[in-house]
Phi, psi and omega in degrees: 000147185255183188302322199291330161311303186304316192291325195279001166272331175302341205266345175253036182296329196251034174270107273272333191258110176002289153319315172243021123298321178282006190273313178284319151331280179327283171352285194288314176310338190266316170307000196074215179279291188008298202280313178325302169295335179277307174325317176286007204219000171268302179335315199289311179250049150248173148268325225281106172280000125296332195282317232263317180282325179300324194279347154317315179297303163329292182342299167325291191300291176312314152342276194295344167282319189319306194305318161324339201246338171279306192280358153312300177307302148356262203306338188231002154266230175266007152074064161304106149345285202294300170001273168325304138348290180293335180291294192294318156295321185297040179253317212255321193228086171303339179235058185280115186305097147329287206297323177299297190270027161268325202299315187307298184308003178243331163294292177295019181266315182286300188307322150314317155345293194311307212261349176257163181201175213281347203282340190280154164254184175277024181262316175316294198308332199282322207286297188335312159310308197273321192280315185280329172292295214272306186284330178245026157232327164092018197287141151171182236272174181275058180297003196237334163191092178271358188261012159317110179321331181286292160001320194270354198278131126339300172300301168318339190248328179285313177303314188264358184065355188231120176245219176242195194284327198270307190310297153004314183250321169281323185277308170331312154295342196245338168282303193312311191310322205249029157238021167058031184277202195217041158232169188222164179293187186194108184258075198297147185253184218040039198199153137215143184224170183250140179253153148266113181221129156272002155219167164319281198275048196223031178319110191303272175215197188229162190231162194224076180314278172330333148257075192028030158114020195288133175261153177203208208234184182295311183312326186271328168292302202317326195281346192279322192294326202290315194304340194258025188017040164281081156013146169266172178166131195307334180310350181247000156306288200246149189330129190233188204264179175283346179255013135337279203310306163330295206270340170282346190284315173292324182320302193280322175278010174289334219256346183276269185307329140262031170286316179256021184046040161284051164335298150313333175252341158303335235215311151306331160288311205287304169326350181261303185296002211260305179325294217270035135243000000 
């Protein structure tokens, strides 16, 4: 289709009748991202709030089929933590700098480098971590709100530096993956905590990322289980996967949004969260 097509079906977006908004809706929805720049740029130079609204929607729309199809794929690749993480901010912030909070995460990867050696044990390594995450990136937990929809964003936890136990816990993995430390998430409920296992079943100890890296042992889940009148089950024991973490992390922004009664974006996680089961 040429532009001069494209514009004049854009042109009829504000047209009273339904029907042939959904019609032209299909039309442009079927071309793709494509589309996209000409819609933002019918947007800028209209008044009209309908027209202004209808292409929001599309947009919107186009966006969310995107995500859906990245994290299909995601979910059938080698499942990269941060990956993930970004597939899922981009809900909230489709034109978020990727190479910027990858870049950030390869600074503190480095800066952690700098400070390790082979002589240390793994009691050694997490303080190096924890003194480089937290005291000289200044990364920590949201303690004043924590359930605030932003928290669950990446991009929003590299910038402002502070999130919840799972973002927290997803950038802390992404250092530890590319220096070949041996943790994982642990998908304790109402809780996520981080393991040191140098085999799956074989857990040193556990970390509490939401209080700067404080470690502590199995007796401390059991009691947080006992306050929480919860059955044990090896799953709040042992390491779990990166796409567990992915999908608890939409679980928890499902659980957020409905809370602040975004009902509509509640009901769009859940297709996400549906994809990655």
């Amino acid at each position: 289709m040429s532009n001069t097509e494209l514009q004049a079906l854009i042109s009829l977006l504000d047209d009273p009748d339904d029907n042939i908004y959904d019609d032209i809706k299909g039309k442009l929805i079927s071309y793709g991202d494509d589309v996209i720049p000409h819609l933002e740029s019918a947007w800028e130079n209209s008044f009209d709030h309908l027209l202004q609204y209808r292409i929001e929607n599309i947009i919107h729309e186009l966006q969310f089929d995107n995500i859906k199809q990245e994290l299909t794929n995601w979910k059938s690749s080698e499942k990269d933590l941060i990956d993930g993480a970004i597939i899922i901010a981009k809900y909230q912030y489709p034109d978020l700098e990727e190479t910027s909070i990858r870049d950030y995460i390869k600074l503190v990867t480095q800066d952690v480098w700098l400070e390790l050696n082979d002589n240390l044990t793994a009691l050694e390594k997490i303080k190096v971590l924890n003194r480089i995450i937290f005291d000289v990136h200044g990364f920590y937990g949201n303690t004043k709100n924590i359930n605030s929809p932003k928290n669950s964003y990446i991009n929003n936890v590299i910038e402002t530096k502070k999130g919840n136990p799972i973002t927290l816990g997803i950038v802390y993995i992404a250092i530890c993956n590319r220096l070949n430390i041996p943790m994982y998430g642990v998908d304790v409920p109402a809780h996520f905590i981080l393991s040191y296992a140098e085999e799956s079943e074989n857990v040193l100890f556990y970390l509490n990322v939401f209080n700067k890296g404080a470690v502590f042992s199995t007796h401390d889940i059991d009691k947080f289980l006992e306050q929480l009148k919860t059955e044990p089950k090896d799953e709040y024991y042992t390491p779990c996967s990166n796409l567990t973490i992915i999908r608890r992390l939409v679980q928890h922004l499902i659980y957020t949004y409905d809370n602040l009664g975004y009902l509509e974006k509640k009901e769009e996680l859940q297709e996400l969260y549906d994809l990655l089961n």
